[in-house]
N, C-alpha and C positions, 0 to 999 in steps of 0.2 A: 698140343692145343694150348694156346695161350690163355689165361684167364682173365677174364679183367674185370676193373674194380669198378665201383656203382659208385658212383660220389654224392652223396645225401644231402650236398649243401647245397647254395642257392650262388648262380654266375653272375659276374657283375653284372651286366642286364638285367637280370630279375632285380636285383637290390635297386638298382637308379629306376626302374621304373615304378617300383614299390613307395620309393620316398618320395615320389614328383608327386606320386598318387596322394602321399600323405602331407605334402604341403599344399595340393591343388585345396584339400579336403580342413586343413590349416584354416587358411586364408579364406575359405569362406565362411567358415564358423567366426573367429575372427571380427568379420567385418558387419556379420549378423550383429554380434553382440554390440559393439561399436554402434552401430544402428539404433540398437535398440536401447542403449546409455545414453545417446545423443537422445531422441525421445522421451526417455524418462526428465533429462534435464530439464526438456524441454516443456515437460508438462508440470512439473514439479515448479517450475518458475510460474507457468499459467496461475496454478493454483496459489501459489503464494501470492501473489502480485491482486486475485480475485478475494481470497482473506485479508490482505493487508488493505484492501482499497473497502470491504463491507466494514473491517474494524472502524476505519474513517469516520466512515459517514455515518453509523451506530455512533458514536461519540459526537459527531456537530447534531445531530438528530437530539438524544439527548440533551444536550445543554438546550438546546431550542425548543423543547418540551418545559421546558422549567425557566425559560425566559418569560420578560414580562413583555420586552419590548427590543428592538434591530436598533442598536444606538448608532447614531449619525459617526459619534468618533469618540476615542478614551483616551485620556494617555496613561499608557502603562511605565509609570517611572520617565524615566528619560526618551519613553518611545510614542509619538501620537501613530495612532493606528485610526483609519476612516472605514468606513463599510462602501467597499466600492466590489468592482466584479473577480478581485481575487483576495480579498479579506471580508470577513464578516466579524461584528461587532456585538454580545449579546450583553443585553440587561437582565441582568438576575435578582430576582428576592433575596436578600441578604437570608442566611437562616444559623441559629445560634446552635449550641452543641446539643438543645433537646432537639433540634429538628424544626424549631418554630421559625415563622416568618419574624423580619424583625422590620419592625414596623416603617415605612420613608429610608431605606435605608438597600441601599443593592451593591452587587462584587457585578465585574464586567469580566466578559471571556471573550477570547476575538482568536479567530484562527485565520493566521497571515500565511503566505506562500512567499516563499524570498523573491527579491525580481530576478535576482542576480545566481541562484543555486537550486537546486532539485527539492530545496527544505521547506516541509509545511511545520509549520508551528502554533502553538498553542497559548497564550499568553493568560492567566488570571489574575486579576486586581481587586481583593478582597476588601469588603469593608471593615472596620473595627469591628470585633466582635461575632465575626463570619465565622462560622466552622470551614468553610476552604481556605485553601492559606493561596497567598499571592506566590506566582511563579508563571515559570516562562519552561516547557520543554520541548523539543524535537516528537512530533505525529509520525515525524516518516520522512528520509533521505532518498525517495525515488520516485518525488510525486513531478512530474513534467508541466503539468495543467492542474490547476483547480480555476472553475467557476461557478460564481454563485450569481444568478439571476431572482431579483427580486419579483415580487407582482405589485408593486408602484416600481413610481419611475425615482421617488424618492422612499431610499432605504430605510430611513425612520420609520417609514408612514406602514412599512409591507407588514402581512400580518403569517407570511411566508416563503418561503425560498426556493430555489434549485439551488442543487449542489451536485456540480458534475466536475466528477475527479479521473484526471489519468496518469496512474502508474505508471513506470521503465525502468526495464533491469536490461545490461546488456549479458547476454552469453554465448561465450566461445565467436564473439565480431559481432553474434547479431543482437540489433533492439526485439525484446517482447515487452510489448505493451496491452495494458487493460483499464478499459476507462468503465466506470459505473456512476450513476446518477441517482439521486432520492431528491424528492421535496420534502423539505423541513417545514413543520409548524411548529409557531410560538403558544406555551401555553394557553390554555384556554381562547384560543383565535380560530380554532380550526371551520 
């Protein structure tokens, strides 16, 4: 009588269908996460885009809380800036380093949008003796839109604004975009 031997191992068939199994099982795990990274980016830009767009308009809100008045136009140095429907131009109470008004005497702040690039900027033109100092910086390299709609038909005259601004960031090909609006009031106008 012949004996024969028991073989403990696994024949190729079992092994290739064991690893198909383990790359079917791969690939969908895989493609979950993928999913759900695309996703995150995805919401992760919403929310930025939704912070960087309330930062905005908390800051022209501000300054237009503590204006006196929508100036027609300033020039900032070598720049004239007008209040039309994508700059806004604010007259301010000059105020010295206690804090005090200074008497007939105002700093200008105007926030322009490039015509020509994504850039909203900031521009101030302080008076002598201002505690703000004069300067010019970058708001934000992803704004598409800003408009400001007055309530006259002349700028000067309004005693407050719309301010509707939209964000874009592109990711992985696509645009997201978020537009937010507030109305600003001018000091003591409301």
């Amino acid at each position: 009588m012949r004996h024969r031997k028991k073989n403990s191992g696994f024949t190729l068939l079992e092994i290739v269908i064991a690893l198909a199994i383990f790359v079917i099982i791969a690939l969908v795990i895989a493609s979950a996460f993928v999913s759900h990274y695309r996703l995150f980016n995805f919401s992760s830009v919403q929310s930025d885009l939704k912070s960087q767009s309330i930062s905005i308009l908390d800051r022209i809100s501000r300054v237009a809380n503590e204006s006196s008045a929508i100036a027609a136009s300033h020039d900032f140095g070598s720049l004239t800036l007008t209040s039309t429907s994508t700059t806004i131009v604010f007259q301010l109470p000059a105020k010295d380093a206690s804090g005090n008004i200074i008497l007939s005497t105002y700093d200008y702040i105007a926030f322009n949008k490039s015509t020509t690039s994504t850039i909203l900027y900031e521009y101030v033109d302080a008076a002598a003796g201002s505690i703000r100092k004069t300067a010019g910086k970058t708001l934000s390299t992803i704004v598409a839109n800003v408009i400001f709609r007055y309530n006259s038909s002349v700028a000067a005259n309004s005693t407050n604004a719309e301010a509707l601004l939209t964000l874009v960031k592109t990711l992985s090909g696509q645009e997201k975009s978020y537009t937010n609006s507030t109305t600003i009031y001018l000091r003591n106008k409301q």
